[in-house]
N, C-alpha and C positions, 0 to 999 in steps of 0.2 A: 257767774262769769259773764260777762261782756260778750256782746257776739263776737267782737275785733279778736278776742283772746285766742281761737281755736288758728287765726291766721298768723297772728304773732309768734305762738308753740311752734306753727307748722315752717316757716319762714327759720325759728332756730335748729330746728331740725336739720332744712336744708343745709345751712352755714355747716353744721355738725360734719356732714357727710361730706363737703368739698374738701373740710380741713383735713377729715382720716383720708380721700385719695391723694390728698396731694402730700401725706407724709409716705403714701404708699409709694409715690412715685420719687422722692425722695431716697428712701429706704432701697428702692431698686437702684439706682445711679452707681453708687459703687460696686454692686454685684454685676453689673454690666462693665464696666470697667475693667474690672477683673475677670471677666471674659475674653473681652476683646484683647489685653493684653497678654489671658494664655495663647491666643491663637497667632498673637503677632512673633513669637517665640519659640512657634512650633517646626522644630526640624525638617530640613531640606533633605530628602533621599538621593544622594549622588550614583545615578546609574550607570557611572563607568567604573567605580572602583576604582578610580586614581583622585587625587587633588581632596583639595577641602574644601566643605561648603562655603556661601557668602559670608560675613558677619554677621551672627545675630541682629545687628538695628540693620539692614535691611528686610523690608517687611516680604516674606516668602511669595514664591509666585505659587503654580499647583504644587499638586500632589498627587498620588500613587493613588487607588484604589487598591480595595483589597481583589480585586483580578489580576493586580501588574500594569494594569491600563490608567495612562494616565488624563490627567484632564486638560482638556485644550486651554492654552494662554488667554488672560483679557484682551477684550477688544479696546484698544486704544482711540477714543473718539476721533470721528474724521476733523481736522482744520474748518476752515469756513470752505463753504462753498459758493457756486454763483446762483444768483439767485433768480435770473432772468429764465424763459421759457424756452428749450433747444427743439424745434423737431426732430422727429428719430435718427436715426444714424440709417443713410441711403443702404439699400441690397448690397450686398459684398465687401461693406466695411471693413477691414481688419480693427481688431480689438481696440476699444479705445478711443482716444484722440491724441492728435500731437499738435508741437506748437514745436516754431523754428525761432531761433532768436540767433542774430547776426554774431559773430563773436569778437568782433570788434569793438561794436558800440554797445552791446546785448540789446538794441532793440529788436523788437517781436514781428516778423510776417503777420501782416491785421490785411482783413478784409472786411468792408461794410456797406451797405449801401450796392453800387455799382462800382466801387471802385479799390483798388487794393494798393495796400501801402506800407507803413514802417508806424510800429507803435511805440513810444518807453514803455508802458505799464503790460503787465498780461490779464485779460479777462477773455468774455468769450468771445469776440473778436478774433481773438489773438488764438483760438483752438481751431481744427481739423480735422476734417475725419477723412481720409484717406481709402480709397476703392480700386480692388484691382481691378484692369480690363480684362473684360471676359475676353477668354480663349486667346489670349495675350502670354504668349512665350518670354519674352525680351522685360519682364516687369513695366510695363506702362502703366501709372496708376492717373487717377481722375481725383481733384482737391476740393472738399465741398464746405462751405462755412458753415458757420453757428446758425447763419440763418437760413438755412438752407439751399441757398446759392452755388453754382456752380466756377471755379474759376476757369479764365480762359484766357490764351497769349493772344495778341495780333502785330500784325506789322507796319510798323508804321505809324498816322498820326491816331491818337485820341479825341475822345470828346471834349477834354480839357484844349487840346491844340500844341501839344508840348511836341516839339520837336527836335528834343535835345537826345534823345537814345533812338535806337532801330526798333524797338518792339516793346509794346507795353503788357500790364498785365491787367484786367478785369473782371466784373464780376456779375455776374448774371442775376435774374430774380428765383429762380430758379433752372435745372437746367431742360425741363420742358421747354424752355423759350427760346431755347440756342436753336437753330436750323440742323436738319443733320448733314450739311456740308462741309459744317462748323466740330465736326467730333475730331480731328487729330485737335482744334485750335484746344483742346478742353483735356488733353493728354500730356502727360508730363513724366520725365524721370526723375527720381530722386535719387541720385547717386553718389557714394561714401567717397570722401575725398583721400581719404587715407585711414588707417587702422592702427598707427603712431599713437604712442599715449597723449601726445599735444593737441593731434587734428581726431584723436578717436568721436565718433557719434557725430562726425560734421559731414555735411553733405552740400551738395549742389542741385539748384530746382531748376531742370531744361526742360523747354517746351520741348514736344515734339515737331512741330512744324520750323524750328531753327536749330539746333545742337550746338549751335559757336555761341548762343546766348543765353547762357543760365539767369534767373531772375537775381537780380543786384539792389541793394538797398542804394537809395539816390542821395548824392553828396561826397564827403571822404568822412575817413574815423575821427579828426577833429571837428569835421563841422558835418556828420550826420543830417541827414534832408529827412520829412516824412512821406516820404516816396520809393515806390519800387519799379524799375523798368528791366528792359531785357538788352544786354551790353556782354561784350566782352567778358572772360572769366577772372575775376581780381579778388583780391580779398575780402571784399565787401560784397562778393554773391558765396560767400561760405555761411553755410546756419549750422547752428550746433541742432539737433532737435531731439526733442523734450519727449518724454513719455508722458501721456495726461490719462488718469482714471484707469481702466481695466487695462492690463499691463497683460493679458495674453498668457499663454505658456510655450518657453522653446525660442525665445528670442535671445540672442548673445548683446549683454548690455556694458558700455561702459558706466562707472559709478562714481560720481563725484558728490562731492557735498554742495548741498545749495547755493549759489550765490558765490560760489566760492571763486577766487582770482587764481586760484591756479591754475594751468593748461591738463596735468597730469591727475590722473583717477585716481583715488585714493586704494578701490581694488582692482585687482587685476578684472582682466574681460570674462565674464559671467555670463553663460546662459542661464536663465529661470525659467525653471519647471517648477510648473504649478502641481503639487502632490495631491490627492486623493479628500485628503480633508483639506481642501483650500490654502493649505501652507506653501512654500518655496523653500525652495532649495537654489544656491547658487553654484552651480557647475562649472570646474575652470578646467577647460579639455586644451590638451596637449596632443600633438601627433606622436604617434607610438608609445605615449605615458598613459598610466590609470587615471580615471578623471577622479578629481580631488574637489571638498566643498568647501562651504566657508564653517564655520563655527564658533558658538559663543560659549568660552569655558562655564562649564557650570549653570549653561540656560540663562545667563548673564547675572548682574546684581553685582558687577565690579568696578572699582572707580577708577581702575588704572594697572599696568601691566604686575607692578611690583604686588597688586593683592592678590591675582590669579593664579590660578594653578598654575605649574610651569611657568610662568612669566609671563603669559600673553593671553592678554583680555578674549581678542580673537585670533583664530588660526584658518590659514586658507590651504590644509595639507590634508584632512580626513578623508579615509577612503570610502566612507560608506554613512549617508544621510540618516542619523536617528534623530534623536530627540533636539542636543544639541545645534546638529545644523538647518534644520527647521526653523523658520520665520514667517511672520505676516508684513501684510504690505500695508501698509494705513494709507491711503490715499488723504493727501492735505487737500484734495479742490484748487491745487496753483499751481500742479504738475512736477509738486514736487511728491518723499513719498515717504513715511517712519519705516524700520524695519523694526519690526519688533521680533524678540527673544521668544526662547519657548517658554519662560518664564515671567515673561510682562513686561521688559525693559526695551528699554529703545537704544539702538546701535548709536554712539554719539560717537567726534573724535574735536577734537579739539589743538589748533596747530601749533605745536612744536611739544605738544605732550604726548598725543597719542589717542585710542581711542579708550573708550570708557562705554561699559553697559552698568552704570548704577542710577541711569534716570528712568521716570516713566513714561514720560512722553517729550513733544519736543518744546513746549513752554517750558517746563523745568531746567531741561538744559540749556534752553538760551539765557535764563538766570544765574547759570553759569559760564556765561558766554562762549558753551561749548557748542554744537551745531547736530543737529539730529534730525533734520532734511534733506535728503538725496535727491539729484539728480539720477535718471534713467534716461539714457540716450543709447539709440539704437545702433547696433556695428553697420546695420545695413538693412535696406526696407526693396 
């Protein structure tokens, strides 16, 4: 034999043994199918004892353990977020950030630079982190940007030279730099214009150092400017504002769908308490009635009222928060927000049909050009 021989043997060896794994991996393929397909088929445990489960071809969310305890819902990936660098959120933050958008034009309160104005698009510009004043009875709060600036009214002219309003708004580099002569200019109230399902979660931003001039987006609703000053109270100093990222617990929120052109909430006014394992609960209290939550029949996985139990996808009447009315909050990063089910589905509603929990997130639904983004806008800050 040839020296070359012992490398040629060994060479068909090798070939030998790629070919047995890859019949092996073959051979696995269908038994793995038939896996995944008994488990896609595997029954829902309905813990109230009424209704019937989803359809079979919707794919199961948890399950029971054998303690009675069940398993926490998927987490539904966050949306995009921004990608730019925030400094932290100043001492005494309340949760979160918000963003105001006009609700006329829906352009956005932006501040950037030194100067503050009216934006179309929202990013972080267009977000806030909101601070109460210490030892502040009356709600006085203090507005700080993305880049951690401070805002602040004055009277009279700007640096720009504009002397078409009484009072402008600006923006500091931070608020180290302001004088403290300058602290009422850097205080402001934000205050709810009405509680109406049309004007619910709108407010009005007054300095402290004026009260007859809430900050106004500059122009009218036809011809919107990129500008904001301090005038007169009109229609065009109302912001709807936005709940952005950590959403807090114990707040009463009005709920609309993203984007959505209608004045009116889709649900009623809502506090959210944040539960013990990170879930929500939405609480609709009544004076001298039981407070009552929201719910999703069956932990959701329904396409529309006539598949649910009872006839209704969701119910805003339960006396008492279990499994069903439990939800997570997926933050999308655009201050909008998923509710997700306790089951994995995501709250959609879709207008003139109703709502629907057989999606799983909010891309899916928008392929059905249903809508599974909320707005959270505050009754009052």
């Amino acid at each position: 034999m040839s020296p070359k021989a012992p490398r040629f043997a060994l060479a068909r060896i090798r070939r030998a043994l790629g070919l047995a794994k890859l019949g092996a991996v073959i051979l696995a393929l269908p038994l793995a199918s038939t896996a995944v397909a008994q488990t896609a088929d595997a029954p829902v445990r309905d813990h109230r004892g009424h209704g019937t489960p989803p359809p079979a071809v919707v794919t199961p969310g948890p399950v029971t353990t054998g303690t009675g305890r069940h398993v926490p819902p998927p987490t539904v990936p966050a949306g995009p977020v921004d990608t730019g660098k925030s400094p932290p959120p100043p001492a005494g933050a309340l949760p979160g950030q918000f963003a105001f958008r006009q609700i006329l034009t829906s352009y956005y309160f932006s501040a950037s630079g030194w100067k503050a104005g009216a934006s179309k698009t929202l990013g972080p510009n267009e977000k806030f982190h909101l601070v109460v004043s210490p030892n502040d009875p009356v709600g006085e709060k203090t507005i700080h940007a993305a880049n951690g600036g401070q805002l602040y009214a004055t009277q009279g002219y700007v640096a720009d030279g504009s002397d078409r309003y009484p009072g402008h708004v600006a923006l500091s580099s931070s608020p180290s730099t302001l004088p403290s002569t300058m602290a009422d200019n850097t205080r402001f109230f934000i205050e709810a214009y009405a509680r109406n399902d049309t004007y619910a979660g709108t407010h009005t931003i007054v300095p402290k150092i004026e009260r007859r001039w809430p900050i106004m987006q500059t122009g009218d609703f036809r011809n919107p400017e990129g500008g904001v000053a301090l005038f007169q109270e009109t229609a065009m100093s109302l912001f709807r504002v936005l709940k952005c990222g950590d959403v807090g617990s114990g707040t009463e929120f009005a709920v609309r769908m993203a984007g959505s052109s209608t004045k009116t909430p889709q649900f009623p006014h809502a506090r959210l308490r944040r539960e013990q394992d990170g879930t929500y609960v939405f609480a609709f209290e009544e004076k001298g009635k039981p407070t009552r939550y929201m719910s999703a029949a069956g932990g959701g996985g329904y396409a529309s009222d006539k598949d649910a139990p009872d006839g209704a996808t969701m119910r805003f009447d339960r006396t008492s928060p279990l499994d069903w009315e439990r939800f997570k909050l997926i933050d999308q990063g655009n201050c909008t927000y998923a509710i997700q089910t306790w089951r994995g589905f995501v709250v959609a509603y879709k207008e003139g049909v109703g709502y629907s929990t057989a999606f799983r997130d909010v891309a899916a639904a928008a392929m059905k050009e249903t809508r599974a983004a909320w707005d959270l806008t505050p009754l009052g800050l």
